[in-house]
C-alpha positions as CSV (number, residue, x, y, z in Angstrom):
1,X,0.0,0.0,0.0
2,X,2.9,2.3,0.6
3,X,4.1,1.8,-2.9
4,X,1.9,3.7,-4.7
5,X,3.0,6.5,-2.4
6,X,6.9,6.0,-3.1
7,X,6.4,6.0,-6.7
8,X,4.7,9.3,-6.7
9,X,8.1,11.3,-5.6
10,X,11.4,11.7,-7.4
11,X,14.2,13.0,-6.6
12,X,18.0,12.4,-5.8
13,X,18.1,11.9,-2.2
14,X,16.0,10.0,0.5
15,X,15.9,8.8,3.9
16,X,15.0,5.5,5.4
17,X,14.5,5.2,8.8
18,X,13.4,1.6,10.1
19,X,12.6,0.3,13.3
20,X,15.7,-2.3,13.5
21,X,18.3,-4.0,11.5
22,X,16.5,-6.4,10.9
23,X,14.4,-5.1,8.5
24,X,16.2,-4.8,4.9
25,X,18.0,-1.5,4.0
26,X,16.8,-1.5,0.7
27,X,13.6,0.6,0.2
28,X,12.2,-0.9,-2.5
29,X,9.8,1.0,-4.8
30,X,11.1,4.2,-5.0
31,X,12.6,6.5,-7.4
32,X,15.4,8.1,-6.0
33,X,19.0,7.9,-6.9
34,X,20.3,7.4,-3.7
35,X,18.8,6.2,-0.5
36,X,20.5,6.7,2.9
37,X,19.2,3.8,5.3
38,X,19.1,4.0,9.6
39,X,17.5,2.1,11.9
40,X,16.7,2.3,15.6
41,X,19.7,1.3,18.0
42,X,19.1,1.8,21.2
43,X,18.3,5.6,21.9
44,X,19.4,7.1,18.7
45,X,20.3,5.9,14.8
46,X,22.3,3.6,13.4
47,X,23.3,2.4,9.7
48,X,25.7,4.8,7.1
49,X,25.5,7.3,10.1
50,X,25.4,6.5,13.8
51,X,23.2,9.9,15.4
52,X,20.6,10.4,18.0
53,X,16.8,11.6,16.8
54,X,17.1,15.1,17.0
55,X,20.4,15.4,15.2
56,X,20.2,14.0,11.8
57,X,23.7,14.8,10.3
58,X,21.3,15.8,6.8
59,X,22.0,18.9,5.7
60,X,18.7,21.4,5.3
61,X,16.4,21.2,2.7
62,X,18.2,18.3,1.0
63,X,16.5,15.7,0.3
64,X,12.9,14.5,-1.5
65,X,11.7,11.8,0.7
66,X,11.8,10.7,4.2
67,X,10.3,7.2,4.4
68,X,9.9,6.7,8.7
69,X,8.8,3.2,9.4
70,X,7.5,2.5,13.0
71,X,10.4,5.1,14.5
72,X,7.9,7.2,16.1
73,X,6.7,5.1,18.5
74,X,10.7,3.6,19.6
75,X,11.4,7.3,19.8
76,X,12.4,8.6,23.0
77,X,11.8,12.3,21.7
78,X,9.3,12.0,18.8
79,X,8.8,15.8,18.8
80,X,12.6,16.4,17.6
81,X,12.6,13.5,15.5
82,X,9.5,14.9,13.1
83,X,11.3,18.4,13.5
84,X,14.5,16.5,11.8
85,X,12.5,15.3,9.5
86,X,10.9,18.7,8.6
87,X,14.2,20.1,8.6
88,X,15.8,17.8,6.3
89,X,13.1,17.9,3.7
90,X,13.1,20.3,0.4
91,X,10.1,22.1,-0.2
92,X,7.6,20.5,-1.6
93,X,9.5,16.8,-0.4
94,X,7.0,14.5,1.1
95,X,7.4,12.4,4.3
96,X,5.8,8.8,4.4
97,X,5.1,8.1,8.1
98,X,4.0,4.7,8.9
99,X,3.1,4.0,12.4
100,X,1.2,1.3,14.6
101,X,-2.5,1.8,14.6
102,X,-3.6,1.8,18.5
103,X,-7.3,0.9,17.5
104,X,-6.3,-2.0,15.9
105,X,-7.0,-5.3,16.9
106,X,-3.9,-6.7,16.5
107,X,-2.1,-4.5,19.3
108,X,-3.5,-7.4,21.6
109,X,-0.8,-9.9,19.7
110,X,2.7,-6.8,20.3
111,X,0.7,-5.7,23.1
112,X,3.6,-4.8,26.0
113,X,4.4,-2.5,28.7
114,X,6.9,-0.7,26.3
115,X,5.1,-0.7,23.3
116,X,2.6,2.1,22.1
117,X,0.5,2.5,19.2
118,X,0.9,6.0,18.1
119,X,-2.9,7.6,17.1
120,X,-3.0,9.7,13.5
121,X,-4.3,12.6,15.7
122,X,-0.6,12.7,17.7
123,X,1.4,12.6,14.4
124,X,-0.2,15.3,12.6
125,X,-0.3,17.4,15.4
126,X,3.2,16.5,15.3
127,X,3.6,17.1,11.7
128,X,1.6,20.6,12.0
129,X,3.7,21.8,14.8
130,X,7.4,21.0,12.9
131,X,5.8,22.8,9.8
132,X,4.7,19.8,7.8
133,X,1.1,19.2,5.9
134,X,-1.1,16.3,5.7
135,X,-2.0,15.5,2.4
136,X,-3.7,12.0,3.4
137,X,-3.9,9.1,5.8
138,X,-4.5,5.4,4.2
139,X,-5.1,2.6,7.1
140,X,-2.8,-0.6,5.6
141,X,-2.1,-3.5,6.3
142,X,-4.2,-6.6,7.9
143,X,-6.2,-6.5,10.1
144,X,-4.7,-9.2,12.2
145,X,-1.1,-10.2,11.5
146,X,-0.1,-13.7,10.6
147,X,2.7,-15.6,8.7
148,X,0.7,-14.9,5.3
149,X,-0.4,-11.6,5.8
150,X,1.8,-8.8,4.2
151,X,1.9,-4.8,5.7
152,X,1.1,-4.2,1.7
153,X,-2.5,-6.2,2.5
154,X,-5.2,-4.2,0.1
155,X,-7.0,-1.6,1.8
156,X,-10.5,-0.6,0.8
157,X,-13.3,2.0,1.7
158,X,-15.0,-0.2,4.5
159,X,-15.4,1.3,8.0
160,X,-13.3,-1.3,9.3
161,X,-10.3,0.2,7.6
162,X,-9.6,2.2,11.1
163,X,-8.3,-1.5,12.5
164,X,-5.9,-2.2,10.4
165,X,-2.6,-2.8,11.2
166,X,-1.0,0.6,11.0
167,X,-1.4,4.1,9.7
168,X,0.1,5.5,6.5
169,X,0.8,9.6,6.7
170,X,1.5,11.6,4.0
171,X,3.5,14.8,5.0
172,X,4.1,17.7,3.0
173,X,6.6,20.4,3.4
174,X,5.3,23.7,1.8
175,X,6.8,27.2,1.9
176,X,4.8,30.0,0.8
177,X,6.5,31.5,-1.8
178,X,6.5,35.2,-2.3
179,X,3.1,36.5,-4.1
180,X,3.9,40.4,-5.7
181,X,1.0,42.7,-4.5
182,X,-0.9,43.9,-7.6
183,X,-1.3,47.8,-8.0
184,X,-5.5,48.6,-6.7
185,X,-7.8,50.5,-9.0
186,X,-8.4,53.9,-7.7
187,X,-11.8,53.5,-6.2
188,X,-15.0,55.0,-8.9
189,X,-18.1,56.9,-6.9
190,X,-21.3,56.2,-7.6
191,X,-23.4,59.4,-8.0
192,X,-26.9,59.0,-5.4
193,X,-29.2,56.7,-6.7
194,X,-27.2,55.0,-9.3
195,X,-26.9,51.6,-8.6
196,X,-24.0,48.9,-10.1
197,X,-25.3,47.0,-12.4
């Protein structure tokens, strides 16, 4: 289900950010040239780069796509991390943030005292406050996780769609760009009793 959403951005640069390294580095799909890849080690970031969340070592503005699987919720500051991510974004570059769904039934099964579900409400107030814009939320995935069932598990319209698995968030950065005033029309008077039209 993500797909779809990779292949809509291009660009030169990316960022992967994965919950462990256990999960592959590749991030398949997309259509960037190159892809830098960091996963969750203990407080911070590990992979090409070894940082903590609220120091990517990206400079500003740089790259097209930030692709943040499950790293909210291992995050012990998500506030800084979606600020990096915001930061490190060009205009107009889109963030893909995939996180567990808490309504879903299948937090029973990865239910722990450590683990948390982070709600779509939380990330785009999140996103909103780091200068980011939703464009739209998909709910993916199954709705109960087995050895079959893939996170790419075809989504439709129902109303059970808000159990799924997890939440997909689409993140835009926009910058107003500078608008030139136009020159007003000096202002005609209507004599009394003449109307408009």
């Amino acid at each position: 289900m993500a797909i779809p959403e990779l292949t809509r951005v291009f660009g030169l640069y990316g960022l992967y950010l994965r919950p462990s390294s256990e999960i592959a580095p590749e991030l398949s799909g997309n259509m960037l040239s190159h892809v830098v890849s960091l996963y969750r080690s203990g407080q911070g970031l590990a992979g090409q780069v070894r940082c903590r969340d609220a120091e990517l070592p990206i400079e500003n503005s740089s790259l097209s796509l930030v692709y943040a699987l499950f790293v909210l919720e291992s995050s012990a500051d998500p506030e800084a991390l979606m600020h990096e991510i915001a930061r490190v974004l060009k205009p107009e570059g889109v963030a893909l943030v995939i996180s567990l769904n808490p309504w879903s039934l299948a937090r029973l099964r990865w239910w722990s005292p450590h683990s948390r579900g982070t709600p779509v409400s939380y990330v785009e107030r999140l996103a909103g406050d780091a200068g980011l814009d939703p464009v739209r939320c998909r709910h993916i995935g199954p709705f109960w996780p087995n050895a079959k069932a893939a996170l790419t598990a075809e989504a439709g319209d129902s109303w059970l769609d808000g159990f799924r698995v997890a939440n997909l968030l689409v993140l835009r950065r926009r910058e107003a760009g500078l608008t030139p005033l136009r020159r007003s029309h000096a202002a005609v008077s209507l004599r009394p009793g003449m109307s408009a039209g």
